[in-house]
C-alpha positions in Angstrom: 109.3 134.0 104.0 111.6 134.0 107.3 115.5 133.7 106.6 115.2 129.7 107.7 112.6 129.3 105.4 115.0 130.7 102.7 117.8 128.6 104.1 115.8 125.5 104.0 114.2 125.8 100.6 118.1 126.9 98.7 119.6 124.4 100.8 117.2 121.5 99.3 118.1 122.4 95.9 121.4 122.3 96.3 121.2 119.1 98.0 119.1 117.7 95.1 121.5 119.2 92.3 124.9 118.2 93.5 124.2 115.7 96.6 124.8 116.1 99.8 128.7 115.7 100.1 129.2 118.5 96.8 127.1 121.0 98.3 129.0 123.5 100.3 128.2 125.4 102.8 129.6 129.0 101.1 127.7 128.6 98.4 124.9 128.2 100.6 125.5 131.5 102.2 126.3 133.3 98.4 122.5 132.1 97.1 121.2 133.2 100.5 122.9 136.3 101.5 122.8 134.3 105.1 126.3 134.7 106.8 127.3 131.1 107.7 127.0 132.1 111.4 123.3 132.6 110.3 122.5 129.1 109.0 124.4 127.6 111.4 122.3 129.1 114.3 119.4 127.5 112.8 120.6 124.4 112.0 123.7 123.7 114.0 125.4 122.0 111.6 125.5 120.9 107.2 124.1 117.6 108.7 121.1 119.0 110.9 120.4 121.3 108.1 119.9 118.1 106.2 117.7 116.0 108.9 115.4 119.6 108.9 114.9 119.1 105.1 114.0 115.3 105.4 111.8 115.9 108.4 109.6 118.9 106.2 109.3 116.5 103.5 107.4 114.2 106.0 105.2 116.9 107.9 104.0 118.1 104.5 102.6 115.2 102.5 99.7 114.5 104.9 98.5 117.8 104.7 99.3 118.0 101.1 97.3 114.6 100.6 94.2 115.9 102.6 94.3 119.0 99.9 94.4 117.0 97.1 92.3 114.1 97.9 88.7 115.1 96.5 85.7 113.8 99.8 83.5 115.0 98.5 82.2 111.7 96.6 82.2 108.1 98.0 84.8 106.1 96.8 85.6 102.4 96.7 89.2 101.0 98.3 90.2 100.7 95.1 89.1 104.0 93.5 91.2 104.9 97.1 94.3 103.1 95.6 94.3 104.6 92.1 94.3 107.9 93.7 96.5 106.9 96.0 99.2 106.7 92.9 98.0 109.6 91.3 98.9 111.7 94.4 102.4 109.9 94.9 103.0 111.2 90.9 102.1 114.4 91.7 104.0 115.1 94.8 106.9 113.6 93.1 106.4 116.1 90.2 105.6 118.9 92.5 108.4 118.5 94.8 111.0 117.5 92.3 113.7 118.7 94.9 112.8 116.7 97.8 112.4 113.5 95.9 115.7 114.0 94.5 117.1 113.8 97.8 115.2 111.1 98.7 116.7 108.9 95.3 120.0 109.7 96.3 122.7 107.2 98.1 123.9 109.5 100.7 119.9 109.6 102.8 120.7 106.2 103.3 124.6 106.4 104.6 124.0 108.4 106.7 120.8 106.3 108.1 123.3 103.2 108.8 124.9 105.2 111.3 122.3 108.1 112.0 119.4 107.5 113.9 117.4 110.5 113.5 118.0 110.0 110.0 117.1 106.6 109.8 113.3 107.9 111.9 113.3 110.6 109.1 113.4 108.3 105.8 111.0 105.9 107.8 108.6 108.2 108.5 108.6 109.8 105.4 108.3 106.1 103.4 105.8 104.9 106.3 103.7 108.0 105.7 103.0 107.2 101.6 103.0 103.5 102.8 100.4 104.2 104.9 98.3 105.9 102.4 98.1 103.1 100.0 97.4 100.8 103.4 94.9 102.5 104.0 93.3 102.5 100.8 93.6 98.8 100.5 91.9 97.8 104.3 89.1 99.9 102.4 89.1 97.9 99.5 89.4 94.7 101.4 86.1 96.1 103.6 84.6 96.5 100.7 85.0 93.9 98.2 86.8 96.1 95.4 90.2 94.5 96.8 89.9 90.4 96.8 92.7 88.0 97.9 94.5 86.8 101.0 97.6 88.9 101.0 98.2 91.2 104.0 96.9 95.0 103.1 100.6 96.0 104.4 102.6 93.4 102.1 99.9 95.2 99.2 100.6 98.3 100.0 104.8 97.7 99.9 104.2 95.7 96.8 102.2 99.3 94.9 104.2 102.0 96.5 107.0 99.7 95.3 105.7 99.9 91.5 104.6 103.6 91.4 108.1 104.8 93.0 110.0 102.8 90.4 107.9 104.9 87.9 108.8 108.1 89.9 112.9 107.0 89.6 112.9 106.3 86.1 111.1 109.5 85.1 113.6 111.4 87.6 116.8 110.0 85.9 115.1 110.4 82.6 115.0 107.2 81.8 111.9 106.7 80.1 108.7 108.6 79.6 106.9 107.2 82.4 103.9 109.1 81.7 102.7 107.2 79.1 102.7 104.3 81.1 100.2 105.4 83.6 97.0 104.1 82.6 99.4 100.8 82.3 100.3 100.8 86.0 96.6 102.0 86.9 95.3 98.8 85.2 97.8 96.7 86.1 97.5 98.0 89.9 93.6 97.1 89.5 93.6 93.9 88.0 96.1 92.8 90.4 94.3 94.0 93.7 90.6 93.2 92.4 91.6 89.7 91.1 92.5 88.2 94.1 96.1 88.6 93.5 96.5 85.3 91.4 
């Protein structure tokens, strides 16, 4: 692993941990043994060091979607949908860090007045958006998805559901998992009944 690598990965769980305005740069360079000099070469700034985390976060859930969708069978829209959700829960629970920052207020403070920060959240939200969009065009192709609502309005409307589910289990609000067949069904009925 290079130094940046290092950088980047102790830098997202402090920015996770204690946000991004209690996260300070000496203890940055304390966990990483990187002189400040160091991570500000990389990065140029706390800020830039931030937008570098956010824009990872995006490059790696196609790829990490292509690895943990299973091809190998055919599968209807729906089928597409429900494992859609599953692979939302499992980046969420495999990149406990990253989602952390993207629950937090400050992403979205700094997006008001931020443009590259504002492309970073929507890209990152447009990519899992996309996922389930594309599930549900398959679906509607298909027949396993009825009803006359857009397959983007669908799409916001799930991703909507399944990240509420990823929030509460993050703030430990409730055990979300036992809910998941729940939102799986209530995901299915609602797409496959013509949305009624």
């Amino acid at each position: 692993m290079t130094k940046k690598d290092v950088i980047l990965q102790a830098a997202t769980h402090l920015f996770s941990h204690k946000g991004y305005k209690d996260t300070a740069m000496g203890e940055l360079t304390k966990i990483t043994g990187a002189a400040e000099g160091t991570i500000f070469y990389h990065f140029k700034s706390k800020q830039g060091l931030f937008l570098t985390i956010l824009s990872s976060l995006k490059e790696g859930i196609l790829s990490e979607f292509e690895r943990y969708r299973n091809t190998e069978s055919e599968k209807t829209g729906l089928d597409m949908v429900e494992e859609s959700i599953s692979f939302y829960l499992h980046m969420a629970e495999s990149r406990e860090d990253l989602f952390a920052i993207l629950h937090q207020r400050y992403p979205y403070e700094l997006a008001e007045n931020n443009l590259e920060c504002r492309d970073h959240l929507e890209a990152v939200y447009n990519c899992f958006v996309d996922i389930f969009e594309t599930a549900i065009v398959t679906g509607q192709r298909d027949g396993s998805i009825t009803g006359d609502i857009a397959a983007r309005r669908l799409a916001l409307i799930v991703f909507s559901m399944v990240d509420s589910m990823v929030r509460f289990r993050m703030n430990n609000l409730y055990n979300v998992g036992t809910l998941y067949k729940d939102l799986i069904g209530a995901c299915r009925r609602m797409l496959a009944s013509g949305q009624r």
